[in-house]
C-alpha positions as CSV (number, residue, x, y, z in Angstrom):
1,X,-19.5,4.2,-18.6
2,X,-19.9,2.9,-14.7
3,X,-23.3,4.4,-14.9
4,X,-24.2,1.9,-17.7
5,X,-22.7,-0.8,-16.1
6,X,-24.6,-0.1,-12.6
7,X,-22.0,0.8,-10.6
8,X,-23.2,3.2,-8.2
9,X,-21.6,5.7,-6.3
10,X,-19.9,5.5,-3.0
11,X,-18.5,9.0,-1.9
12,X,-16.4,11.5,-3.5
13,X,-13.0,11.9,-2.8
14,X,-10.2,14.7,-3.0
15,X,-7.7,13.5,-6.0
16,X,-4.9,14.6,-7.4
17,X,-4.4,14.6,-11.4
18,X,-0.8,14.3,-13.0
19,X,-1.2,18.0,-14.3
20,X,-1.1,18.9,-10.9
21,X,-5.0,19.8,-10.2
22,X,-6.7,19.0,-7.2
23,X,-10.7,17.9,-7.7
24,X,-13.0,15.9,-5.7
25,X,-14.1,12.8,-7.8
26,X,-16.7,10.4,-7.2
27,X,-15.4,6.9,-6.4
28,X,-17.4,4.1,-6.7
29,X,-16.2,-0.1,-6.3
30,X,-16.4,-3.0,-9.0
31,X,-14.9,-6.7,-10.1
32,X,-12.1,-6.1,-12.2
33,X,-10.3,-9.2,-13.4
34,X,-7.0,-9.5,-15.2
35,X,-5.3,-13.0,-16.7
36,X,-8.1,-14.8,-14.4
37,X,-7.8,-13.3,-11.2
38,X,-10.7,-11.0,-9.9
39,X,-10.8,-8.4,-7.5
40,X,-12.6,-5.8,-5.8
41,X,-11.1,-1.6,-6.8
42,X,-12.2,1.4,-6.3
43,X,-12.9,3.1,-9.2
44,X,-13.1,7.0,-10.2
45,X,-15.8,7.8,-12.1
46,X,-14.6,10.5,-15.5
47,X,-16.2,12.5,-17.9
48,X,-17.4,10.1,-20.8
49,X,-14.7,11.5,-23.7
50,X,-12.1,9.9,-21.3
51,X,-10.9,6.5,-22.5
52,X,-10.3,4.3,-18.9
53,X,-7.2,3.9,-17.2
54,X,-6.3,1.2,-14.9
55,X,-4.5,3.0,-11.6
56,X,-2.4,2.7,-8.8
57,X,-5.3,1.3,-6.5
58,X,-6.1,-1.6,-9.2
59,X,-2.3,-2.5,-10.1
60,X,-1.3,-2.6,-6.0
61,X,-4.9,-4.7,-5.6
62,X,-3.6,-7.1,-8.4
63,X,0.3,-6.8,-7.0
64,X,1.1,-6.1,-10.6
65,X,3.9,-3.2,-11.4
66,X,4.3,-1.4,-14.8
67,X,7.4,-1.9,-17.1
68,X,7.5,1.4,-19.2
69,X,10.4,-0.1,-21.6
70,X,8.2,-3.6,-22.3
71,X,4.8,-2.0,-21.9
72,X,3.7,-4.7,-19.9
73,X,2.2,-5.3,-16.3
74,X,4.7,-7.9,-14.2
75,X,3.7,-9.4,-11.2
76,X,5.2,-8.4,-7.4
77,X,5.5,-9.7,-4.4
78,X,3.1,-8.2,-1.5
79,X,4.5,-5.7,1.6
80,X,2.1,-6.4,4.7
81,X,2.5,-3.1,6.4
């Protein structure tokens, strides 16, 4: 999908996966933009058959945190450190 939309490649990176699996991925940057605001992520780029996520990089980016119960994204407040 990011190759049809242009983005290019950056690097590749060492990542993590939830199952527990270690791989290096190939990271690229685009716009994202959610209720209006638009920002510059970093993006992985996934084998085609996987639907897109949005991750910790683009919620933190967008100071938004998850609500599991509610299913929704809720705004934060930002920690300069």
């Amino acid at each position: 999908m990011l190759e049809d939309l242009g983005v290019k490649q950056l690097r590749t990176m060492p990542v993590r996966f939830a199952d527990g699996e270690l791989r290096e991925v190939p990271i690229g940057e685009v716009e994202a933009e959610i209720d209006g605001h638009r920002m510059p992520i970093l993006c992985f780029f996934g084998a085609r058959d996987v639907p897109p996520l949005l991750g910790a990089h683009a919620l933190e980016a967008f100071l938004l945190i998850v609500d599991p119960v509610e299913q929704e994204l809720i705004p934060r407040e930002a920690f300069p450190m």
